[in-house]
C-alpha positions in Angstrom: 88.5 -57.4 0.3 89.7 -54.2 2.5 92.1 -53.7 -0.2 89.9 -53.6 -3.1 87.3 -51.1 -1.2 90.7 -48.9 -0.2 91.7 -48.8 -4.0 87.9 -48.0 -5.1 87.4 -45.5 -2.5 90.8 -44.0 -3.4 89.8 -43.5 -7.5 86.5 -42.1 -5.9 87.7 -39.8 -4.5 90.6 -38.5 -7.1 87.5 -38.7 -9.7 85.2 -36.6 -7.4 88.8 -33.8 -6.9 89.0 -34.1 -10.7 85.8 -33.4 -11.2 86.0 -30.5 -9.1 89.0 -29.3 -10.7 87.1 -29.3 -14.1 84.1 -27.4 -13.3 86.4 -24.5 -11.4 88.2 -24.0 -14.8 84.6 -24.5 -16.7 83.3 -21.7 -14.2 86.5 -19.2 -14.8 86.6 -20.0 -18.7 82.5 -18.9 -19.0 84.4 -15.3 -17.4 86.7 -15.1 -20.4 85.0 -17.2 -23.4 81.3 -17.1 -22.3 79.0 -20.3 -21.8 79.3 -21.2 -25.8 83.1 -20.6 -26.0 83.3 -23.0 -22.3 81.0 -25.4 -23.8 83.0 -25.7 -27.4 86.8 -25.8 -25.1 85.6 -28.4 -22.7 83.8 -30.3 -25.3 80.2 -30.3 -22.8 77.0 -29.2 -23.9 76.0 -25.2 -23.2 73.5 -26.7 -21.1 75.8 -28.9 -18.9 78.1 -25.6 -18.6 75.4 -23.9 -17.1 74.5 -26.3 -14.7 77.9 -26.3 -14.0 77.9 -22.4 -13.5 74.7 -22.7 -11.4 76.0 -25.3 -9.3 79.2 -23.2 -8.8 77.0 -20.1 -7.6 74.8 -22.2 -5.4 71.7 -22.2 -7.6 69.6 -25.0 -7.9 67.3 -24.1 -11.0 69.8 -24.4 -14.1 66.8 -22.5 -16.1 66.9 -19.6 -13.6 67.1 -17.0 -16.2 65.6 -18.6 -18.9 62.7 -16.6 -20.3 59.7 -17.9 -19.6 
């Protein structure tokens, strides 16, 4: 069974560096494309790019400047 939970823990944790990796380019791409150009390259919603951005700046309201 240790084996099993080694190789699970081990494509955890690549998935979770991937993941990483992706949003750091998502966050520099919004800098040269903007959220819609991000969102069309990356193939996410402009919504899920700004979490992403938000996330990256350490917000924790995506709708943070959203007009009210």
């Amino acid at each position: 069974m240790t084996g099993i939970a080694d190789t699970v823990r081990d494509v955890v944790d690549t998935y979770k560096e991937a993941r990483r990796d992706r949003d750091a380019v998502i966050v520099a791409a919004v800098e040269v494309l903007g959220q819609r150009g991000a969102a069309e390259a990356s193939g996410l919603s402009r919504r899920r790019v700004r979490q992403i951005v938000a996330e990256a700046r350490g917000v924790s309201n995506d709708r943070q400047g959203d007009p009210q």
